[in-house]
Each structure stands twice: as C-alpha cells, then as structure tokens.
C-alpha positions as CSV (number, residue, x, y, z in Angstrom):
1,X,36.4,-119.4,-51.0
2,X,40.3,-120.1,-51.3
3,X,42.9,-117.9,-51.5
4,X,44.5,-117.8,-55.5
5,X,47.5,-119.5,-56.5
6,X,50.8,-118.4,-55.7
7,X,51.3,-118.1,-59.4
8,X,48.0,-116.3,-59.7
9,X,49.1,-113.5,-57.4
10,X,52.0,-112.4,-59.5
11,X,54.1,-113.2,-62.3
12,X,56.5,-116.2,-62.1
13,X,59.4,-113.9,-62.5
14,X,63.2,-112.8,-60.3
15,X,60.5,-110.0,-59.1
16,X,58.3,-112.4,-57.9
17,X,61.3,-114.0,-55.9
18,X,63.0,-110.2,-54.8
19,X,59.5,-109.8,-53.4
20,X,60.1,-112.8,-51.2
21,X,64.1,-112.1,-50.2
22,X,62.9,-108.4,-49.4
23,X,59.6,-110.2,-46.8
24,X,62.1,-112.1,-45.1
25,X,64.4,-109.8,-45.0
26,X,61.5,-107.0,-43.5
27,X,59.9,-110.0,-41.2
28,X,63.6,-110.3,-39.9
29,X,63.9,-106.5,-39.1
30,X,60.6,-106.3,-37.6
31,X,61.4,-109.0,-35.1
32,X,65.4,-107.7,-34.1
33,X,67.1,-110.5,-35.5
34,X,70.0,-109.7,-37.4
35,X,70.7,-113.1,-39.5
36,X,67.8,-115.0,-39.3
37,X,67.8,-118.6,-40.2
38,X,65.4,-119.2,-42.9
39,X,63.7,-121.9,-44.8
40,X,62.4,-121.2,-48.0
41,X,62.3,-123.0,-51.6
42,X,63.4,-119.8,-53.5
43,X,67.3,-120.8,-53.1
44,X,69.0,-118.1,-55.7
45,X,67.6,-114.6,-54.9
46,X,67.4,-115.5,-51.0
47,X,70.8,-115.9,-50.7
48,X,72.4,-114.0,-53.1
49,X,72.7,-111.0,-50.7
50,X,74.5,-113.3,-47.9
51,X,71.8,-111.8,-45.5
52,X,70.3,-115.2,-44.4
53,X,70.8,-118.5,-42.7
54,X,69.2,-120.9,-45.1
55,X,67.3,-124.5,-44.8
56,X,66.5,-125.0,-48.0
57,X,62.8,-126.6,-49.1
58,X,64.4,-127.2,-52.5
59,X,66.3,-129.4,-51.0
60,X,69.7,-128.5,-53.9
61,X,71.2,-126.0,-50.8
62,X,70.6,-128.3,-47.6
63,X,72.0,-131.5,-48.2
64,X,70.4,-133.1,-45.2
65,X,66.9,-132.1,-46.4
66,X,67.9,-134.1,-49.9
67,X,68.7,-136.9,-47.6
68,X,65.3,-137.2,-45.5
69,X,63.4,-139.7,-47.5
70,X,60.8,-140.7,-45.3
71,X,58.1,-138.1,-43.2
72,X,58.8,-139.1,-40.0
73,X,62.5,-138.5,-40.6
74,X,61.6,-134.8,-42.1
75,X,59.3,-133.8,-39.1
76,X,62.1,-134.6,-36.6
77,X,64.6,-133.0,-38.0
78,X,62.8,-130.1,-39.5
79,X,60.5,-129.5,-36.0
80,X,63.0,-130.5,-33.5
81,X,66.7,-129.8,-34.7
82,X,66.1,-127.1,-37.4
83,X,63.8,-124.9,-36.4
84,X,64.3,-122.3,-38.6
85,X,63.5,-118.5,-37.5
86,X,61.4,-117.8,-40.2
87,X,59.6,-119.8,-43.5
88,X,58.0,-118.6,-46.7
89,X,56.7,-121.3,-49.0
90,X,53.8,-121.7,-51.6
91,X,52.4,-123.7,-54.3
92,X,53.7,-127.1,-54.8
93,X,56.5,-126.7,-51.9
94,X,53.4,-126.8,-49.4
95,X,52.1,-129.9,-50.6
96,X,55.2,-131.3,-50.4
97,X,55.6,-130.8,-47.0
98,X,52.0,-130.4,-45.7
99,X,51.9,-134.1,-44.1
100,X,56.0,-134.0,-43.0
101,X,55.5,-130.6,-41.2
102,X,52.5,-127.7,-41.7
103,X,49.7,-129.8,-40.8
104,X,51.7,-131.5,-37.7
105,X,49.9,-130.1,-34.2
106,X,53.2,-129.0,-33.1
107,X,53.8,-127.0,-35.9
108,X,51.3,-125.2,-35.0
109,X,52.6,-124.2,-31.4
110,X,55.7,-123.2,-32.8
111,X,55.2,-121.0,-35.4
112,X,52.5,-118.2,-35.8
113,X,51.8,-117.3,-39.6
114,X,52.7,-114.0,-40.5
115,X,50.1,-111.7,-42.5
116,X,47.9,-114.6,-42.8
117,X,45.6,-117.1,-40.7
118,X,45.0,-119.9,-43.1
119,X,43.9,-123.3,-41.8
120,X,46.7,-125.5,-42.9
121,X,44.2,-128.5,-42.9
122,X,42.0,-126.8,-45.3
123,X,44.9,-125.4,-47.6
124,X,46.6,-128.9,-47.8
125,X,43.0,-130.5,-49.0
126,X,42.4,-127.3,-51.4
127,X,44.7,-127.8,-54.1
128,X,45.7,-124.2,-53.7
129,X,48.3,-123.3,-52.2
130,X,49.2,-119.2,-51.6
131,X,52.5,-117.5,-50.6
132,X,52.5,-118.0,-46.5
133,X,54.8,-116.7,-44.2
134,X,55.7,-118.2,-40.5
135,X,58.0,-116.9,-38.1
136,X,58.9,-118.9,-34.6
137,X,57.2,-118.2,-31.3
138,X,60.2,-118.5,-29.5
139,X,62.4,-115.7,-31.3
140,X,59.5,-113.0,-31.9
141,X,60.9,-109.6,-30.8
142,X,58.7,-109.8,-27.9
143,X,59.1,-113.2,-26.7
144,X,60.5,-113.7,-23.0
145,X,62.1,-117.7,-24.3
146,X,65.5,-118.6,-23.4
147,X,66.2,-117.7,-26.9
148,X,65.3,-114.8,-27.6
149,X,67.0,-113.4,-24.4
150,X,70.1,-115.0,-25.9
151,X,69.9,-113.5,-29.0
152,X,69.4,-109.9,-27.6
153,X,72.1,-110.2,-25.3
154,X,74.6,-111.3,-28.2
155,X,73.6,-109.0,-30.4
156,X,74.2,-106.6,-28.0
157,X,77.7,-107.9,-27.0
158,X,79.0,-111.1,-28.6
159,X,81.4,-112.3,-26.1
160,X,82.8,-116.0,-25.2
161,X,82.0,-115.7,-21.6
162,X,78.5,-114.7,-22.0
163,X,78.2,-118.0,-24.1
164,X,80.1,-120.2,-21.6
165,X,77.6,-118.6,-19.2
166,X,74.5,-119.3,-20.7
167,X,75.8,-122.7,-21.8
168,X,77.0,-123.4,-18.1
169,X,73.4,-122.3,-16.9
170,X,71.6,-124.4,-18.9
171,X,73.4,-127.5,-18.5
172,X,72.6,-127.0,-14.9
173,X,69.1,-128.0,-15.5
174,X,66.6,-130.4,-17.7
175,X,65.7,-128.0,-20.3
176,X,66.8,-128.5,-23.7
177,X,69.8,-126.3,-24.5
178,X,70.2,-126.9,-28.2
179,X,68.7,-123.2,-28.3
180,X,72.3,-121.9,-28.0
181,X,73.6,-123.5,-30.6
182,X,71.0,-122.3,-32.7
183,X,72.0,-119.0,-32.0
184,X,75.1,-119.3,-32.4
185,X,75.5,-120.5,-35.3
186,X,74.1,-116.8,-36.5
187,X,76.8,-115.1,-35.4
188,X,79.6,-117.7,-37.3
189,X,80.9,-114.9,-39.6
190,X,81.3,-112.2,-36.6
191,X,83.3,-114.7,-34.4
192,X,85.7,-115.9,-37.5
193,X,86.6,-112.9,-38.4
194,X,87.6,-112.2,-34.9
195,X,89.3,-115.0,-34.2
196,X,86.5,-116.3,-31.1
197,X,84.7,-119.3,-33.5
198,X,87.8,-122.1,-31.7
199,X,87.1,-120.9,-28.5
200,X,83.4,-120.7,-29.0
201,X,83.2,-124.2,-30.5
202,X,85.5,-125.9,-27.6
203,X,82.8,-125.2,-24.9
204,X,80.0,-127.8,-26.3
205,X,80.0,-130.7,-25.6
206,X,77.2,-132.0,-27.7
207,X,77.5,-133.5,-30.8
208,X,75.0,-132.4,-33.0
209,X,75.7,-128.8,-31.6
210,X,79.4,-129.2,-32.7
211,X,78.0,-130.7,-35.7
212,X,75.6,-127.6,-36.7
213,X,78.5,-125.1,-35.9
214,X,81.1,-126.5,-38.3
215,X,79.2,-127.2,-41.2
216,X,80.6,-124.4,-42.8
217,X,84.1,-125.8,-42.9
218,X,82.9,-130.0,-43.0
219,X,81.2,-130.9,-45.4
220,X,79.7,-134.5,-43.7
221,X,78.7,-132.5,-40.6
222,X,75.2,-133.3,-41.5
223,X,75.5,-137.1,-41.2
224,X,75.6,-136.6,-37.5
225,X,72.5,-134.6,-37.3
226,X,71.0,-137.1,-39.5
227,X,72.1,-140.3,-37.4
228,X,70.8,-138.3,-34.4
229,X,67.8,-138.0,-36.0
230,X,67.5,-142.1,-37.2
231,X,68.4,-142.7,-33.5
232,X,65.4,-140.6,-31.9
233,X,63.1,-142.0,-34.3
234,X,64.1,-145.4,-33.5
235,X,64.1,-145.2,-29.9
236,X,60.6,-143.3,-30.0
C-alpha cells in the first residue's frame, strides 16, 4: 500500500510549510550543524528566519537551478557541486526531479532518508508522492568524512589558519577538496562581520570554489558553476 499524498497528510496551509522550516530546522540540530545548506521547494517560510542555506527546488531562489534545462545537467550539478546538507520535498517536486536526482544510484550512497525508508523506484512509479526528508552521509553528526571534521572544528573556532590548513592539506593529495568550500560558505555571515571573508576567499585557488563563496555579493557567480558543469558533462 502507498504512503498518502503530501496534501493528504495535512492541510495545504503556512502551517503545513512552518511544519517543514521547524523539520529542517530540528534535523539540523540533531546532526550539530549550525547553518545547514538546504534544498527544498517551500522557498518563503524556509527562509524567512535567515536560519538556512538554501538550493531551491522551486527553482525562483537558485538561479542556477532555473537554468538546468536538461537531466544530465541537473544531476551534475545537483549530486556533485551542490550537495546540499539536507532535503525535504514532496508531491509534484519529486516527480520533477525523480529521473534528474532521487532515483540516481548515487543518490542513494549519499544521502540516507530521514524518518522514512521509501523505495524511490517505487514512489516515482506510484503517483504518490509523501513529504520525505534526506540528510547527507557525509555531514551526519557522527560521520568521521573530511567534512564533517571540518565543520566541527570551525564551529568550534572559526579561524583563517585552520582553513589555510585544511585547504593546504588537501591540496596535497588526490581527494576532492571542494568539501571546504562547501563549508565555508556556512560560515559567510560570521567571517563578514569580522572582517576575515577577503582573507578567507584569497586562499582558493579554484574557480567554482571562488565562484560559490561570492555569490552573495555577484550576481553571475553562477555562470561559472554552470560552465563547469557543461564542461564535465561534455568531457564525460
């Protein structure tokens, strides 16, 4: 038997969509992460409170998700530049992106769903499509990833030199360091207010990292993430 409706659970309704901000919000706390980055299609009463990072499904608050016409284009740059901490979507919003991103295998290695263990396969075939949450393996509260051990050690202490260090480390070896950035960028507010976000930025070198961390201030940031992503999928 399949799950009901989204709509079926509760009333379409801003308590429907508080009920969402405050899961996030309590996913978030359970897992120590202080500004999560998340993606979600329920734009107004997510970020109203300023809490969270957000890649919007809707598409109106991420412009490089209205720009990501094709599903090959979406999976890359949703599953291998985005990665956002956390997602809560439902009804239509998971069929719209069941091919581009739930049903892919890696999908499925990155994120674990969150109160829930629906087959994604069997909910994109339904027709019905509940209110899931995921959160990312890699920045669970207990996870031992690069990542993770980043984000502790910054929300402990945000300092420049731990960055350089960890920035210096990784470039040291073949892994992919585009973690940093990631986490980073959740700390954007905390380092501009004390005066650390020029010094921060100086010390990457890559692009699409640079690109990620001054979107805030350039508005055609994104058009470097998005030729970084036409240029993987067209040397793939």
């Amino acid at each position: 038997m399949f799950p009901p409706r989204w709509w079926e659970q509760e009333n379409y309704s801003t308590t429907y969509f508080h009920k969402t901000h405050n899961k996030l919000i309590n996913i978030a706390k359970d897992n120590n992460i202080d500004r999560p980055t998340v993606s979600s299609p329920d734009l107004g009463v997510v970020t109203w409170y300023k809490k969270l990072n957000i890649i919007d499904l809707g598409k109106l608050g991420s412009p490089i998700m209205a720009k990501l016409h094709n599903e090959r284009m979406m999976t890359e740059y949703y599953l291998k530049y985005a990665l956002p901490d956390i997602i809560g979507a439902h009804g239509s919003w998971i069929q719209q992106y069941c091919d581009a991103i739930f049903t892919k295998e890696n999908f499925t290695k990155l994120y674990s769903q969150v109160d829930s263990q629906f087959d994604m396969t069997s909910i994109c075939s339904s027709g019905r499509y509940p209110m899931i949450y995921w959160i990312r393996n890699d920045i669970m509260k207990n996870s031992s990833s690069f990542e993770r051990k980043l984000l502790n050690n910054l929300q402990d202490n945000l300092s420049v030199k731990q960055i350089k260090n960890e920035i210096s480390a990784c470039c040291s070896t073949d892994f992919d360091c585009s973690y940093i950035a990631r986490t980073v960028y959740k700390f954007i507010p905390e380092l501009r207010k004390t005066d650390k976000f020029e010094k921060v930025y100086k010390l990457f070198n890559s692009e699409t990292d640079k690109a990620l961390l001054r979107g805030w201030k350039d508005g055609q940031a994104h058009r470097v993430i998005m030729d970084a992503v036409k240029n993987r999928i067209n040397t793939n």
